[in-house]
N, C-alpha and C positions, 0 to 999 in steps of 0.2 A: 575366311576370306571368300566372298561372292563370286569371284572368280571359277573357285575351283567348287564351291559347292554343289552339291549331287553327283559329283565324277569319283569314278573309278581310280583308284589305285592308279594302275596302268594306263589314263586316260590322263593322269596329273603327270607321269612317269613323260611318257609324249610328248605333250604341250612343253615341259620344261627341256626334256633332250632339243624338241624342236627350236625355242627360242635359242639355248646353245648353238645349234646347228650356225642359225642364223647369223648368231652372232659373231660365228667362226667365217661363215663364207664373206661376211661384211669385208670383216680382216683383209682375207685374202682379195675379193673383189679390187682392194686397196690396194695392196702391195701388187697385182698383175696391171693395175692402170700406172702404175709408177714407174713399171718396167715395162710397160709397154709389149705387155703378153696376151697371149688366146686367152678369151674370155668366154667361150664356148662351152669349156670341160664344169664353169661354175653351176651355168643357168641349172641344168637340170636337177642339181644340190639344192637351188633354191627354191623350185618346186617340191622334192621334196619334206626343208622344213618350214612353207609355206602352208604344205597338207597337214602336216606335224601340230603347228599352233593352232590350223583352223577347225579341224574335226573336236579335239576335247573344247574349242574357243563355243563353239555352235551346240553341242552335247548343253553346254552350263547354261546358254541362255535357251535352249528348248525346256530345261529340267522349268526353268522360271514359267515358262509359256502353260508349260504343260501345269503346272500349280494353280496358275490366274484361270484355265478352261475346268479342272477339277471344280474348283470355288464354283462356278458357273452352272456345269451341270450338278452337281451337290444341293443347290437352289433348286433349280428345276425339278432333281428329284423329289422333294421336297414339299414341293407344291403340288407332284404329281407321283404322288409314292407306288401307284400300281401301274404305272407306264414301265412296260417291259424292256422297251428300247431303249429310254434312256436309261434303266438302272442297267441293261448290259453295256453303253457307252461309257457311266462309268466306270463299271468293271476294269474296263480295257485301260480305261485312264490310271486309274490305281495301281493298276498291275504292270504300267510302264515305268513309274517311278517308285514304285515299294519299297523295293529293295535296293535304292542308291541313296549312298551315303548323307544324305542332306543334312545341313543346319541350321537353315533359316527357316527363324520362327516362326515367318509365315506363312511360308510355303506349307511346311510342318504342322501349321493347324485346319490350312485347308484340306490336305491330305487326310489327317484324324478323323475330320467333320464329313468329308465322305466314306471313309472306312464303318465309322459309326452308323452314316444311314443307309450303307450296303448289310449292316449287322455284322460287322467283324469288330468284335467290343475291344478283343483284348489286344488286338492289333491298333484300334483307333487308344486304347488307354495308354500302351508303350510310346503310340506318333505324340500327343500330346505333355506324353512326360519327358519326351525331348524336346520341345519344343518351350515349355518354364524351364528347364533344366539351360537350355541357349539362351533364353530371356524369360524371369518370372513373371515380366509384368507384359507378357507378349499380350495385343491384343484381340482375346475373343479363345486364348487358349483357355484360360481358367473358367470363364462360362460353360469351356463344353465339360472340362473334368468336373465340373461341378452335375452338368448335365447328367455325365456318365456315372458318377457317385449317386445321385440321385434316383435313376434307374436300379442300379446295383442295391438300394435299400431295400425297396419297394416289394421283395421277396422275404424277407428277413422280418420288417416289419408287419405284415401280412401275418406270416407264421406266427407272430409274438400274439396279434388279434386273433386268430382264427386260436392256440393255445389259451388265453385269456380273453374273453371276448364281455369278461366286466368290467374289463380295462381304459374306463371312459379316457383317460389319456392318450396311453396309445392308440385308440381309436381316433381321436380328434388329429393326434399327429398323421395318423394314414391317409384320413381325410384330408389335411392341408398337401401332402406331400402326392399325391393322388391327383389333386385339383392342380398344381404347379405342371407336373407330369404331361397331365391332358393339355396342359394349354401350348404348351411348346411343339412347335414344327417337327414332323417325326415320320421316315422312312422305313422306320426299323422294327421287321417284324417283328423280333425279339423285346425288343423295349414294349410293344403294344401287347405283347403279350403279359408279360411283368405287370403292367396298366391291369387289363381284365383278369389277372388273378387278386390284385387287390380290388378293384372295384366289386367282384365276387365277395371275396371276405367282406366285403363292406355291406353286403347285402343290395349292391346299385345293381341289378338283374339286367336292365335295359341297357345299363352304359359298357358294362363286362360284355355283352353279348356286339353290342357297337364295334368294342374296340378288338374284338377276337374277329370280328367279320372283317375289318380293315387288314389284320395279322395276314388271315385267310387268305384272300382278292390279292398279298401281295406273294405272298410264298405257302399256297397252302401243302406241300411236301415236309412243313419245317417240323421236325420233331417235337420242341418244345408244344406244339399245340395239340397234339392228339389227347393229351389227359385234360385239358382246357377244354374241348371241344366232350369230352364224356361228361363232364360235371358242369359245363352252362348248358349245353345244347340237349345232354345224352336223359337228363332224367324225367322228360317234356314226351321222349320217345317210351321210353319203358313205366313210366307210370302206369299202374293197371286201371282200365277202365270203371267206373263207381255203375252196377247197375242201375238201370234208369226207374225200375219197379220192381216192390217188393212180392216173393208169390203172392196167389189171393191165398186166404184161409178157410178151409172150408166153413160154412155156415150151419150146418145141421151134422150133428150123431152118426152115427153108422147106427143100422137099426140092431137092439140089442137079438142074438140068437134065442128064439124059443124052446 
């Protein structure tokens, strides 16, 4: 029920003690106008389960708010994946609603799709598998698990070329799955790195070095790139120099001793 989706236990617990309440003082409000009694002792009961219905009533429709602004910045991130300010705006967004209870699938796939281009894979994998799990045919859930399966190959399959690399098959799969990858809107240093270790295997020099430089510019602290960063960038540095001239030779004998 919409009503109570994203609340709390103790916030569902509330709202429904409150309606009670209310429903109780209705009662009495009745029976003291019947009798013709102080009405005084009520009012303040029904402030508070007034407060009671409206605090978890407001929690459910910000939970909603707070999903449609996600969606919003998630885009923008998106579009501007090394903007720091907004991937911290949405941090904060995420982290207000993470952890409550939610079941709408929409809400639930906006949620995923920002987790994913903050780089929380297996958090955005769990929001989105609740999200079919409430509605399989939710839309724009199964795009991104497919998205996030997609990613998730892209290592696996790499390994299989870089082990087999006369494997015209699996190469031309790398290559379609690679080129799919590149074209999709992408925040996530993690996933661009997955990109430049297969375009690496691929032998694409230019495009791997491309997409490790975006990884970079957005989280250059991130673990996964330090070994990406020795084997596209590091062997450019340590290559030995090829001298530029060969010695001369000498041209005459040493004279023979008499």
């Amino acid at each position: 029920m919409r009503l109570f989706d994203g609340l709390y236990l103790y916030e569902v617990v509330m709202l429904a003690l409150g309606v009670f309440l209310f429903v109780v003082l209705v009662l009495a409000l009745v029976y003291q106008l019947m009798h013709k009694r102080n009405l005084a002792g009520l009012l303040a009961f029904f402030a508070v389960s007034i407060v009671m219905m409206g605090y978890p009533s407001i929690k459910s429709v910000q939970v909603q708010k707070d999903g449609i602004d996600i969606e919003k910045t998630a885009r923008e991130l998106q579009a501007n994946p090394d903007k720091a300010e907004v991937r911290s705006q949405l941090e904060q967004q995420v982290s207000s609603i993470g952890d409550r209870p939610i079941s709408d699938p929409t809400t639930l796939t906006h949620l995923a799709t920002a987790q994913f281009a903050l780089g929380h894979e297996k958090a955005a994998e769990q929001t989105v598998q609740k999200a079919l799990k409430s509605d399989p045919k939710a839309a724009g859930a199964r795009e991104l698990q497919d998205k996030i399966t997609t990613f998730h190959k892209l290592d696996s399959m790499a390994a299989e070329v870089e082990k087999n690399p006369g494997d015209v098959a699996a190469k031309s799969q790398l290559q379609q799955t690679v080129k799919e990858a590149s074209q999709q809107p992408n925040a996530n240093p993690k996933a661009l790195a997955h990109i430049a270790k297969a375009q690496q295997v691929l032998g694409q020099s230019e495009d791997a070095a491309k997409s490790l430089q975006k990884a970079i510019k957005i989280d250059p602290n991130l673990a996964e790139l330090k070994s990406l960063k020795d084997s596209i960038f590091g062997h450019a540095a340590t290559k030995p120099a090829q001298p530029a001239t060969k010695p001369a030779q000498p041209t005459t004998k040493p004279a023979q001793p008499k």
